[in-house]
NULUM-255911 format. One record per residue: z, y, x of N, C-alpha, C in turn. Coordinates in steps of 0.001 Angstrom, whole numbers, padded with zeros to 6 digits, always signed. Layout:
REM NULUM-255911
ZYXZYXZYX;...
REM end
This chain:
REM NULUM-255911
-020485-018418+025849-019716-018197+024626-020607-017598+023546;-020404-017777+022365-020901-017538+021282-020977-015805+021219;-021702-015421+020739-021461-013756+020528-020140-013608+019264;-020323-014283+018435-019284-014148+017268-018313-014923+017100;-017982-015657+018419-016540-015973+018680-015439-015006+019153;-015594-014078+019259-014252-012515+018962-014128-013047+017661;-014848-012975+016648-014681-012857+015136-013719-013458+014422;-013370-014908+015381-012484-015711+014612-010761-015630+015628;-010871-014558+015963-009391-014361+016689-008801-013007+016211;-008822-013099+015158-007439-012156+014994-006132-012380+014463;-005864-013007+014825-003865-013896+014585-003587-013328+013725;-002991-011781+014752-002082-011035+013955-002323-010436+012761;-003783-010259+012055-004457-009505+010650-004077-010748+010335;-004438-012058+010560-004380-013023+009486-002865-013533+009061;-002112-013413+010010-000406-013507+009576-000577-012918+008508;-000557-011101+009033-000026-010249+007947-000707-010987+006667;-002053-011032+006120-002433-011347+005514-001589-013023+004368;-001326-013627+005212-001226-015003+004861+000612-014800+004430;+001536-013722+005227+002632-013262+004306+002515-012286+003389;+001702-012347+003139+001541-010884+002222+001837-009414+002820;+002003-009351+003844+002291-007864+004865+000691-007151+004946;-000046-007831+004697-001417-006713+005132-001765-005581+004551;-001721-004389+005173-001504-002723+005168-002534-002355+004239;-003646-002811+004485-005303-002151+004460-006023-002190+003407;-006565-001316+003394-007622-001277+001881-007165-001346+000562;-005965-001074+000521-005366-000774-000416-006269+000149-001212;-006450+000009-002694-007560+000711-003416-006712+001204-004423;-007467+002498-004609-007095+003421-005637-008049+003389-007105;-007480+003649-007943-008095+004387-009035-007835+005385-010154;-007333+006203-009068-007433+008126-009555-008115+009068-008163;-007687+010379-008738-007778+011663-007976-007298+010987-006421;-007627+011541-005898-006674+011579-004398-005588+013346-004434;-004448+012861-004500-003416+013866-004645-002265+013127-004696;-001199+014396-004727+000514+014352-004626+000800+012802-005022;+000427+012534-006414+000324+011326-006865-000664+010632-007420;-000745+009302-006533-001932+008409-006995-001796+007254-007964;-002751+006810-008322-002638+005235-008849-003260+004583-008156;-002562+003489-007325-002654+002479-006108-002286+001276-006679;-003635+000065-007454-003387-001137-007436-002684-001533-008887;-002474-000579-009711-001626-000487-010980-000460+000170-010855;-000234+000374-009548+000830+001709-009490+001275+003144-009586;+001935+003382-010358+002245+004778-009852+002980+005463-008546;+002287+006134-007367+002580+006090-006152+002598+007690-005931;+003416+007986-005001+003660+009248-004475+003025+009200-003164;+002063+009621-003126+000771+009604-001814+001252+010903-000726;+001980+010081+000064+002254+010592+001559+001975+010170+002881;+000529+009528+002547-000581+008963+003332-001907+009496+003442;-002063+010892+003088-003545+011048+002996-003475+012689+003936;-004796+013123+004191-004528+014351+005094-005301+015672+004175;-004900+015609+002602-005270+016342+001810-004468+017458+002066;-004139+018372+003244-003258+019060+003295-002981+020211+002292;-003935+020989+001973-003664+022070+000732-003772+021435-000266;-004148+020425-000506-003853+019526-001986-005434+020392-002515;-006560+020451-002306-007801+020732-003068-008857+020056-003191;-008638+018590-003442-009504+017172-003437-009610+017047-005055;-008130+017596-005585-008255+017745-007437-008342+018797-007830;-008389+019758-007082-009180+021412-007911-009901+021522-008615;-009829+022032-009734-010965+021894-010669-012046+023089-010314;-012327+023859-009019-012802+024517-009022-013710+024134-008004;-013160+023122-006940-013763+022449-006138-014435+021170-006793;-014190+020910-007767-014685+019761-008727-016061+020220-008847;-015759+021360-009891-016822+021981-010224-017580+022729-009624;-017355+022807-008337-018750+023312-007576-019636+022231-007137;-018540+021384-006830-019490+019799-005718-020726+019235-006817;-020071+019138-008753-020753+018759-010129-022111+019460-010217;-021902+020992-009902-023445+022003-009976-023907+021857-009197;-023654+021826-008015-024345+021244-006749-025373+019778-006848;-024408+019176-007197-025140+017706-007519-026328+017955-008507;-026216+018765-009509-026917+019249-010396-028145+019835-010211;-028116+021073-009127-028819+021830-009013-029708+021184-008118;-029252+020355-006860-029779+019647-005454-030244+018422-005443;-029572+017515-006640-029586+015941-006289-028419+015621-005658;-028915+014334-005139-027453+013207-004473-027335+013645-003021;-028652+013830-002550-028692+014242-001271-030105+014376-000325;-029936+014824+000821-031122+015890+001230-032313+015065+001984;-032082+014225+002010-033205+012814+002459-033873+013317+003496;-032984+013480+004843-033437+013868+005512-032579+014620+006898;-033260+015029+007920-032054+015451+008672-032062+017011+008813;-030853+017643+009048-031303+019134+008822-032142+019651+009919;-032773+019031+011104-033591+019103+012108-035207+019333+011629;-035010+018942+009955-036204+018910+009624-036340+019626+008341;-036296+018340+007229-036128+018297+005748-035223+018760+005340;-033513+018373+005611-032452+018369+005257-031968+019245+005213;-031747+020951+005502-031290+021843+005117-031562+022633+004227;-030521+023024+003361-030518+023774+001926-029862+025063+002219;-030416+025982+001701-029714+027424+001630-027988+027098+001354;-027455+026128+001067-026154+026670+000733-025170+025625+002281;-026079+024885+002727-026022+024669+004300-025984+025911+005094;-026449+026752+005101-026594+027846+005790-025743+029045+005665;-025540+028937+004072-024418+029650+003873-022915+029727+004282;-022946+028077+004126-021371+027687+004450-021089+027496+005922;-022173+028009+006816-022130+027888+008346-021879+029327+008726;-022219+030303+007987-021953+031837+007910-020989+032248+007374;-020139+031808+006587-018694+031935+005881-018174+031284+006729;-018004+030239+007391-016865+029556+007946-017052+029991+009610;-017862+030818+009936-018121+031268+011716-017493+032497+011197;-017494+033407+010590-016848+034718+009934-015386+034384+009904;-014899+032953+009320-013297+032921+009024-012960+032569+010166;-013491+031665+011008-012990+031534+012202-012914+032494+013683;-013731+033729+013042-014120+034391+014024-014869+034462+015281;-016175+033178+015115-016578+032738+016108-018357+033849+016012;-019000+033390+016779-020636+033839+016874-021079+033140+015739;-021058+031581+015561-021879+030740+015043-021173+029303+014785;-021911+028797+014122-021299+027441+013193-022353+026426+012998;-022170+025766+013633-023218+024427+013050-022473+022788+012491;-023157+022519+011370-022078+021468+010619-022732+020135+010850;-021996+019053+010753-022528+017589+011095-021897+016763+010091;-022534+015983+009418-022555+014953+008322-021072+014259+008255;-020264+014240+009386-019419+013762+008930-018173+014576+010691;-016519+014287+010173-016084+014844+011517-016305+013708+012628;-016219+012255+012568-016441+011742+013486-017844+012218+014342;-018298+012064+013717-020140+012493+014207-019691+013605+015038;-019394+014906+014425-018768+015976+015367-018593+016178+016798;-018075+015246+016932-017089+014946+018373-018451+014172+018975;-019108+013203+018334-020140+012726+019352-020972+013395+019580;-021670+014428+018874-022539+014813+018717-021976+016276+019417;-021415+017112+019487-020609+017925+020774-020666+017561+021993;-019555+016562+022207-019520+016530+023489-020543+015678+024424;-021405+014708+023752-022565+014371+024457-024144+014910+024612;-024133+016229+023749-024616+017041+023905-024426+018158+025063;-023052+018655+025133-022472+019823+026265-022349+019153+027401;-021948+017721+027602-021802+017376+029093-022765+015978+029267;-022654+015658+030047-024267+015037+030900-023514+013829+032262;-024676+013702+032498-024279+013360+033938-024102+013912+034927;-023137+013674+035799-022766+014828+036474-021498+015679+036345;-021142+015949+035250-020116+016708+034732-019207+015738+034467;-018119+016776+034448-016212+015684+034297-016090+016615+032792;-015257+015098+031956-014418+015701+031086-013213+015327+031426;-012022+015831+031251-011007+016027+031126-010117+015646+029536;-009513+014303+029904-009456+014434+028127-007486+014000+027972;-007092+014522+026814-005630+014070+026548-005703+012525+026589;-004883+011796+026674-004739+010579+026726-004522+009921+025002;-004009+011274+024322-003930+010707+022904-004779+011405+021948;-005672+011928+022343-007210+012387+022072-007824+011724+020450;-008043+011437+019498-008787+010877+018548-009815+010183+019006;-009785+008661+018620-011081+008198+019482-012433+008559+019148;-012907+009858+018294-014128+010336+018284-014389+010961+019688;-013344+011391+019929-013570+011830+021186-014058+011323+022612;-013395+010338+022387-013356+008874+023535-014853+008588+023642;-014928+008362+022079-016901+007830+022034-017774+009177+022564;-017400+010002+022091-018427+011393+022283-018527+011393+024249;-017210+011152+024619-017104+010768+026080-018087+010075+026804;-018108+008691+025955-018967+007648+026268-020406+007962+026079;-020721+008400+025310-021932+008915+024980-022402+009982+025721;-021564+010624+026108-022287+011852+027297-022653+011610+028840;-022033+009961+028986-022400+009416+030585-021837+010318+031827;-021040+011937+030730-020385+012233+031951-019009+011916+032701;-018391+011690+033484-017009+011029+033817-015893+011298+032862;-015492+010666+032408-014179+010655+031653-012749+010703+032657;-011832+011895+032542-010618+011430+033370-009821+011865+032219;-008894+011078+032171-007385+010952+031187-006459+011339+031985;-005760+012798+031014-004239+013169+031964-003325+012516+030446;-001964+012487+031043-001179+011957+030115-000773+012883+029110;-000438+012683+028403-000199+013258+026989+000273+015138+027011;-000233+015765+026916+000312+016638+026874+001186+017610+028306;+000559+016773+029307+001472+016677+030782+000484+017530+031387;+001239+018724+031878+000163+019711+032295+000260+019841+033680;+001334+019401+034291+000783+018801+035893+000150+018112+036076;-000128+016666+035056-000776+016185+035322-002280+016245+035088;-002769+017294+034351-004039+017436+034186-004304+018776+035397;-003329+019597+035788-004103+020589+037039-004004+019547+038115;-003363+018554+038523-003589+017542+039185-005069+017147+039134;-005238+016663+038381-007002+016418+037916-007681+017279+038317;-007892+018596+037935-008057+019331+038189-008427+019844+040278;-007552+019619+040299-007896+020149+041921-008466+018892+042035;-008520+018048+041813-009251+016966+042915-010772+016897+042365;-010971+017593+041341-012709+018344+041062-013136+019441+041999;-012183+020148+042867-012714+021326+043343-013510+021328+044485;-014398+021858+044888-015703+021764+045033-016760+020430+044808;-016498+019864+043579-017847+019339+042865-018842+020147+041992;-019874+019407+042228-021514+020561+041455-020711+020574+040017;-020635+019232+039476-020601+019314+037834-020020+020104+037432;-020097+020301+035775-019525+021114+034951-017544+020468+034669;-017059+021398+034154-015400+020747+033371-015283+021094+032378;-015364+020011+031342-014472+020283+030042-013635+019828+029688;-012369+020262+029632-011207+020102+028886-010681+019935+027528;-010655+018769+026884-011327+018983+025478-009674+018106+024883;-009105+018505+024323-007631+017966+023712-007516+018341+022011;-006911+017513+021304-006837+017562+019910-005684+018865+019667;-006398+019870+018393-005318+020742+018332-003803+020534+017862;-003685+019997+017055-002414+018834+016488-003161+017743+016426;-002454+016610+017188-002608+015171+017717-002278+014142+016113;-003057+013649+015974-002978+013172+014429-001883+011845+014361;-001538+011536+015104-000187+010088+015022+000767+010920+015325;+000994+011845+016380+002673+011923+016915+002698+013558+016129;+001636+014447+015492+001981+015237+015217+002169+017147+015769;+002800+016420+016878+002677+017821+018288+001105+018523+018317;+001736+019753+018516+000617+020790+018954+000430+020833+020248;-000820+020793+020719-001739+020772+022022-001088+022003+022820;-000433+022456+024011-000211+023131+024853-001154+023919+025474;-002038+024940+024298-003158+025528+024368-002515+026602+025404;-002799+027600+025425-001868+028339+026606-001671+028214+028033;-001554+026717+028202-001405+026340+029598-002468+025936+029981;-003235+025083+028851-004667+024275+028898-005324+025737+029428;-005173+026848+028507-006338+028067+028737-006201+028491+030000;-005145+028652+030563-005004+029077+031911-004970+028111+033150;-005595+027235+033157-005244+026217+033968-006892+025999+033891;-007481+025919+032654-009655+026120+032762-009495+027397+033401;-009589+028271+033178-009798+029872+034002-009434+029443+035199;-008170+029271+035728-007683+028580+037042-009285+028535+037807;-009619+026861+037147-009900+025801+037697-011582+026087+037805;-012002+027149+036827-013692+027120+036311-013886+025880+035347;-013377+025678+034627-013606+024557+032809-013544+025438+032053;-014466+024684+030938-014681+025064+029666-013697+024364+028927;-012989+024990+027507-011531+024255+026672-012985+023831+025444;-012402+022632+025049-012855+022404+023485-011611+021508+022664;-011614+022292+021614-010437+021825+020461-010597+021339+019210;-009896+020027+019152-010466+019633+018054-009627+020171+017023;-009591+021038+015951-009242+021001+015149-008641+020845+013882;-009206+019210+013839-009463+018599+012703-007668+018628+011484;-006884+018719+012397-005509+018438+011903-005007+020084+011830;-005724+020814+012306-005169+022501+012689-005908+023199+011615;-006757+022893+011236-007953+024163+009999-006949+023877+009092;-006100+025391+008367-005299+024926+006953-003871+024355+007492;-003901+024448+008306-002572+024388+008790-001549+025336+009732;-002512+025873+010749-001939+026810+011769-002260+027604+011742;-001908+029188+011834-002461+030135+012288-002999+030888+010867;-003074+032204+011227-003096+033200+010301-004334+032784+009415;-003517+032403+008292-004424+032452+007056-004836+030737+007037;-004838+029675+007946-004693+028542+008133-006199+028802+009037;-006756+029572+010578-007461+029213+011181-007271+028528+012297;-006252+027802+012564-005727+027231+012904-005447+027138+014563;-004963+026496+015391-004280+026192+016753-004587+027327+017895;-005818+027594+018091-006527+028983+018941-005905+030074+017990;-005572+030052+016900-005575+031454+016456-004283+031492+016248;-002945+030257+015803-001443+030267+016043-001570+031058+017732;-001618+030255+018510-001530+030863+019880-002211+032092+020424;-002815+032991+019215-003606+034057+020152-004845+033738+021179;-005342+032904+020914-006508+032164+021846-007839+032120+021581;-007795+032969+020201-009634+032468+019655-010549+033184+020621;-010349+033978+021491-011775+034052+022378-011444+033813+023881;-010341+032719+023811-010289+031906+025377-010815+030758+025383;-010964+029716+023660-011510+028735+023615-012743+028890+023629;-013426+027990+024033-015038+027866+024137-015568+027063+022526;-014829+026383+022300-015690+025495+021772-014799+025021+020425;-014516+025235+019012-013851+024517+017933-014750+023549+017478;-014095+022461+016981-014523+021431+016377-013817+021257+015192;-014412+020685+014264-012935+020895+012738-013868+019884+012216;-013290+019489+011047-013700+018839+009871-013257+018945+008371;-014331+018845+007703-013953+018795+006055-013583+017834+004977;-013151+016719+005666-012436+015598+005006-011102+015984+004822;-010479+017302+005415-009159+017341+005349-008386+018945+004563;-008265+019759+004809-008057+020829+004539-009014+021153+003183;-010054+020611+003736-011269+021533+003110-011724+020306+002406;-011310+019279+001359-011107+018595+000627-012334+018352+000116;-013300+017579+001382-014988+017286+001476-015207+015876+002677;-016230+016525+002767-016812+014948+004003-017546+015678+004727;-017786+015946+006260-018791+016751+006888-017701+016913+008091;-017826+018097+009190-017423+018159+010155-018237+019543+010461;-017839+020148+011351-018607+021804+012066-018527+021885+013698;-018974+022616+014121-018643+023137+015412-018658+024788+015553;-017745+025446+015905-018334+026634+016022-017553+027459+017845;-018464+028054+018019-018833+028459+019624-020270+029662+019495;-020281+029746+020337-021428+031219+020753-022738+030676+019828;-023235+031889+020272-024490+031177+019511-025488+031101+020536;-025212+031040+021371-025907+030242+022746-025867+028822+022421;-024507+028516+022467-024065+027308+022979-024255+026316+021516;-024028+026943+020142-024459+026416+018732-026306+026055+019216;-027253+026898+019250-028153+026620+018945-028954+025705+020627;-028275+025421+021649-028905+024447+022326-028375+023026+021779;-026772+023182+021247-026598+021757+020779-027583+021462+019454;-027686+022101+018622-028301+022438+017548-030212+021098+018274;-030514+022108+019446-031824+021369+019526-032002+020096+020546;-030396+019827+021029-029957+018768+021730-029253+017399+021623;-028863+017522+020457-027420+016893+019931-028145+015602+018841;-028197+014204+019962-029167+013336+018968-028312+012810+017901;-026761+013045+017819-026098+012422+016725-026633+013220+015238;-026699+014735+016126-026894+015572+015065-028262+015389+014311;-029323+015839+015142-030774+015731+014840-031124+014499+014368;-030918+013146+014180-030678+012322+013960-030354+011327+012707;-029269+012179+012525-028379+011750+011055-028998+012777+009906;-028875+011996+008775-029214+013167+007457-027851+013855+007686;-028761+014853+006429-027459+016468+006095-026498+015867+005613;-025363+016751+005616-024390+016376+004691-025005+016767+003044;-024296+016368+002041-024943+015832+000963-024178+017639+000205;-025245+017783-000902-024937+018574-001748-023830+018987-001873;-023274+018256-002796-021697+017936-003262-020816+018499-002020;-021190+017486-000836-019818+017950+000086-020097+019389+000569;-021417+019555+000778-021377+021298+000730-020776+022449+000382;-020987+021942-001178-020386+022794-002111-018905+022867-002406;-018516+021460-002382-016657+020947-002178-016399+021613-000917;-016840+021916-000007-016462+022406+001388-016301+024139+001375;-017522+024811+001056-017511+025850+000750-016466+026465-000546;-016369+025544-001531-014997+026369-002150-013997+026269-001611;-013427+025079-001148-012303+025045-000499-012009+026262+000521;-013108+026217+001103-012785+028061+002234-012567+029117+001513;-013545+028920+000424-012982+030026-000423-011486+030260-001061;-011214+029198-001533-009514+029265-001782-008647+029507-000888;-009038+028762+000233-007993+028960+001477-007861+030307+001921;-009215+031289+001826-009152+032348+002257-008282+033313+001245;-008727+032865-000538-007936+033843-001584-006511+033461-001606;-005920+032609-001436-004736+032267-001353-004412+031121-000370;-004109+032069+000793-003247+032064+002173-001853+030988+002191;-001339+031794+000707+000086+031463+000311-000064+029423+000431;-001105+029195+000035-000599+027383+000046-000928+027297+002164;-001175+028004+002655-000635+027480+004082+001101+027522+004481;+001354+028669+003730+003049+028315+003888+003547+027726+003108;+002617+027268+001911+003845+026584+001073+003492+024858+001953;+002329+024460+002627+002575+023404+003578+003661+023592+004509;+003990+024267+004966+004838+024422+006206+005749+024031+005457;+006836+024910+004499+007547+025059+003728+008014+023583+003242;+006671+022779+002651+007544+021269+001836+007372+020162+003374;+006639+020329+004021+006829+019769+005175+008466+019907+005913;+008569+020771+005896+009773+021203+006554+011442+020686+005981;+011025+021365+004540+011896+020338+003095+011794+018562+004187;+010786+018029+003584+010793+016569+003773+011454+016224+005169;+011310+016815+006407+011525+016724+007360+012973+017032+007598;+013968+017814+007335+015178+017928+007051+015908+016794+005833;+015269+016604+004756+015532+015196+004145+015706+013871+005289;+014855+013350+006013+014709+012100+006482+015701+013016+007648;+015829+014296+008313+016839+013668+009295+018548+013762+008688;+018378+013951+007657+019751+014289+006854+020040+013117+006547;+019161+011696+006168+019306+010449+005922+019404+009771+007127;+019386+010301+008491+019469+009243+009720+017894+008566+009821;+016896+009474+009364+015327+007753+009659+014996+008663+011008;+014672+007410+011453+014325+008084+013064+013017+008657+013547;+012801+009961+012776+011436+010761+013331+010614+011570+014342;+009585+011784+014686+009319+012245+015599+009256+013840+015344;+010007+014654+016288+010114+016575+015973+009086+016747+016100;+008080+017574+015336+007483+018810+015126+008047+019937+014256;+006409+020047+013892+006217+021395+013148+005297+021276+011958;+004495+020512+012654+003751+020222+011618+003574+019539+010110;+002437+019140+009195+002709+018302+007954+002683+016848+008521;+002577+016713+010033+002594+015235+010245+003823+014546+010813;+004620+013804+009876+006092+013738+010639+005850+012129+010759;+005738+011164+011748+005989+009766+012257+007299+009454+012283;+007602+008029+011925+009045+007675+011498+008894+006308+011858;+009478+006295+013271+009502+005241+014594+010289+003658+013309;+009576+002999+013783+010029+001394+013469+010115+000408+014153;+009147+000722+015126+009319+000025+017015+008302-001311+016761;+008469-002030+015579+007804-003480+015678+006449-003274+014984;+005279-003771+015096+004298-003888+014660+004783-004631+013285;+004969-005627+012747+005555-006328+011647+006429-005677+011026;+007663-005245+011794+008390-004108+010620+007759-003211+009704;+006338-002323+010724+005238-001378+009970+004922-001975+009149;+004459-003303+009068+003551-003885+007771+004530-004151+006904;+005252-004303+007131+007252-005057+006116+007086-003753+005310;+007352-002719+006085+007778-001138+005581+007024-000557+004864;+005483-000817+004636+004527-000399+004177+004386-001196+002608;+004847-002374+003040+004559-002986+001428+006158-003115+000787;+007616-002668+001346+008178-002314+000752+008213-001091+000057;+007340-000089+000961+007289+001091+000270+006483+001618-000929;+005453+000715-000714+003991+000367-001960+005042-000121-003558;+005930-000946-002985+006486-001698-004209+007491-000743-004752;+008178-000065-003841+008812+001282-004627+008356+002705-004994;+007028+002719-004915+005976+004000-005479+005748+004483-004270;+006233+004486-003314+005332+005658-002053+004456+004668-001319;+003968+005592-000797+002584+005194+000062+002611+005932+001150;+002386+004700+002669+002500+005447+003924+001453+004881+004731;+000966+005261+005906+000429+004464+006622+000920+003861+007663;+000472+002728+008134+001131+001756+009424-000052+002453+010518;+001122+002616+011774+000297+003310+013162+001148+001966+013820;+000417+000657+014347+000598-000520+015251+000015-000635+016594;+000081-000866+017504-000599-001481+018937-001776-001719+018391;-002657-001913+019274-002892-000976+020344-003004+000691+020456;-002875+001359+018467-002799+002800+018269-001611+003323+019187;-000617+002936+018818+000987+003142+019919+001047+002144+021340;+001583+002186+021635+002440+001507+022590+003248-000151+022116;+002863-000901+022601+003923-001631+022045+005344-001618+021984;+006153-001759+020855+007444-001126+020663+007436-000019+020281;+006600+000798+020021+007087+002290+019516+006137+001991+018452;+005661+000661+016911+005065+001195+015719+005814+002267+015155;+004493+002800+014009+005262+004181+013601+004908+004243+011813;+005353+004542+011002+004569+005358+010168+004705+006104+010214;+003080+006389+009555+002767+008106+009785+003013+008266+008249;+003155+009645+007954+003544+009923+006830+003179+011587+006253;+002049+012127+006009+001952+013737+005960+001419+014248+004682;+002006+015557+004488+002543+016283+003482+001006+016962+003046;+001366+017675+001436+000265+018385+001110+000962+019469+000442;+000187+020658+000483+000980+021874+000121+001459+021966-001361;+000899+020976-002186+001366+021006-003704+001870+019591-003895;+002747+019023-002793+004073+018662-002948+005309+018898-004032;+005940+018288-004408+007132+018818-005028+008744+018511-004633;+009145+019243-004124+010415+018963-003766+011324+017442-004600;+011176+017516-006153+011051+016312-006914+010389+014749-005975;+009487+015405-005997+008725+013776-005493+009313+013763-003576;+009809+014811-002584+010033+014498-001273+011887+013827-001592;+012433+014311-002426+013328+013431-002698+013582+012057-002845;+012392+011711-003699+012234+010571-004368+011921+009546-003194;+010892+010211-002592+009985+009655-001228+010894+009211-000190;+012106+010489-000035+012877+010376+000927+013809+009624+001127;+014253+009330-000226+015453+007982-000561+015060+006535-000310;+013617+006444-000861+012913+005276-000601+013047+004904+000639;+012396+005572+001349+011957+005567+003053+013336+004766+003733;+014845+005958+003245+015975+005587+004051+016153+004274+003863;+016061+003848+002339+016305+002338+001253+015195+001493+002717;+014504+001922+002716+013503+000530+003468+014140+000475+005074;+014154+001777+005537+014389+001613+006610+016102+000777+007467;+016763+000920+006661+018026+000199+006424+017750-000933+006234;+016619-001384+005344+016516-003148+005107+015774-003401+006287;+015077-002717+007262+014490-003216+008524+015754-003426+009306;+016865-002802+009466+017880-002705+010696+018548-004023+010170;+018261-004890+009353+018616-006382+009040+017819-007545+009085;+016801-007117+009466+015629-007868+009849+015397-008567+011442;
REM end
């Protein structure tokens, strides 16, 4: 067989495509915030994971602008070598301080993160332990470490001390590594049981963050620190595409364990720095988050609004807590139906289809930013019911 005969089988993209249902790449041209312009539209953007809304700060604007100014475009180079700048260093010492860790080391982007972690910390030889609905950075970082991968089911904590004993007396190492809020269904990771069940067992916990920084926990440090856990976890992972309204990713853990990945970690050593700009966009954003706390509850707060809207309208969502509320549609095609009915009435959502779900359970995902307006979750919310009613005739 041809190597690039996969290429010409994808049915189902080309349907959507050929009815006009295709989700993707939908392009903007404004800010990324509350409200966008999508395609010539005016759209109420409840698709993006800008959670404190500081992607249009003019303060985060204007640091990433002097930065660019002062540094260039970027550091031509990897921070193993060339690539680190004093304000790299800085923002690894402010953000190990907010999190309360030893040490902080940052990686060019959050996917990188996860590879560059966990195929660094585990090897051959060693078991990871991973959620079944894990972010697939994780999956790869898995793959990349050549050490055994075992999947417990979602959140099922018999079924991972299950796992668990049937490691006991092997040489290798255990890491237990689960997303702190799970980015499709929303739910918070069952840190608590996870922590006591590694102690149990002799594993190390690692958490990804990425959905928890700015969202959980005092002051928004998110999932270890909601639960009282920051010195049971071993290992945070986070990123700055989200909260922290940048591009980059961190790790922070001992400073043992920072500076062997630091001289181990080929994703890391490897890749150039993260770039000026996102430095500097990264580092204010902590700074705001830290001077005003108040936009972590005012996320909770319009999250919570929106989330009492859609179940006051009957749309069928998935419970949390969080800014990530999924709103079950069951069909892969309904998602794409629902997505470009919703484009055509100003909101904007994303389609979660098979193989992301299950077949039969598509979803959109749909999550909030703290400078929301009750105005626009109204608006959003009527829409949603309006579409979802024209699916139950479909």
């Amino acid at each position: 067989m041809d190597l690039f005969e996969k290429c010409s089988h994808h049915e189902q993209l080309e349907r959507a495509k050929q009815s006009g249902l295709y989700p993707y790449f939908h392009t903007l041209t404004s800010k990324q915030d509350t409200q966008v312009i999508m395609e010539g539209r005016d759209v109420i953007m409840i698709g993006s994971n800008n959670y404190l809304g500081l992607t249009s700060h003019p303060e985060v604007v204007k640091a990433g602008v002097e930065a660019l100014e002062k540094y260039g475009s970027g550091c031509s180079g990897s921070r193993f070598l060339n690539g680190t700048l004093d304000i790299h260093v800085q923002l690894e010492e402010n953000l190990a301080k907010f999190l309360r860790k030893e040490a902080v080391m940052t990686f060019s982007t959050g996917f990188q993160s996860n590879l560059g972690i966990i195929s660094s910390i585990a090897g051959l030889g060693d078991y990871i332990l991973c959620d079944k609905e894990n972010h697939a950075s994780i999956y790869d970082g898995c793959k990349l470490s050549y050490a055994k991968m075992i999947r417990y089911n979602h959140s099922d904590m018999n079924d991972l001390e299950a796992k668990l004993k049937r490691l006991e007396g092997e040489n290798g190492g255990k890491l237990i590594v689960t997303d702190g809020v799970f980015s499709m269904s929303g739910d918070i990771a069952k840190l608590p049981e996870i922590v006591a069940l590694a102690q149990k067992y002799g594993a190390r916990v690692m958490v990804d963050d990425a959905h928890g920084l700015g969202v959980l926990g005092e002051g928004g440090r998110g999932t270890a620190e909601y639960f009282g856990l920051e010195d049971q976890v071993d290992i945070y992972m986070g990123t700055f595409s989200k909260s922290l309204a940048s591009l980059g990713g961190y790790m922070a853990s001992t400073k043992k364990v920072v500076e062997y990945v630091r001289h181990s970690s080929r994703p890391f050593i490897f890749s150039a720095s993260m770039t000026p700009a996102s430095v500097a966009c990264a580092a204010k954003s902590l700074e705001i988050l830290q001077r005003e706390p108040e936009r972590v509850r005012a996320l909770a707060d319009i999250s919570k609004y929106m989330r009492q809207k859609l179940l006051e309208k009957n749309v069928p969502i998935i419970q949390a807590t969080t800014p990530i509320i999924p709103i079950y549609v069951y069909q892969d095609e309904k998602a794409y139906l629902a997505c470009k009915l919703l484009l055509e009435r100003g909101v904007y959502v994303n389609p979660v289809v098979s193989p992301a779900t299950p077949v039969g359970q598509a979803l959109l995902r749909t999550s909030y930013t703290a400078t929301h307006t009750k105005e626009q979750m109204d608006i959003a919310s009527d829409k949603i019911a309006e579409v979802i009613d024209i699916l139950k005739n479909e």
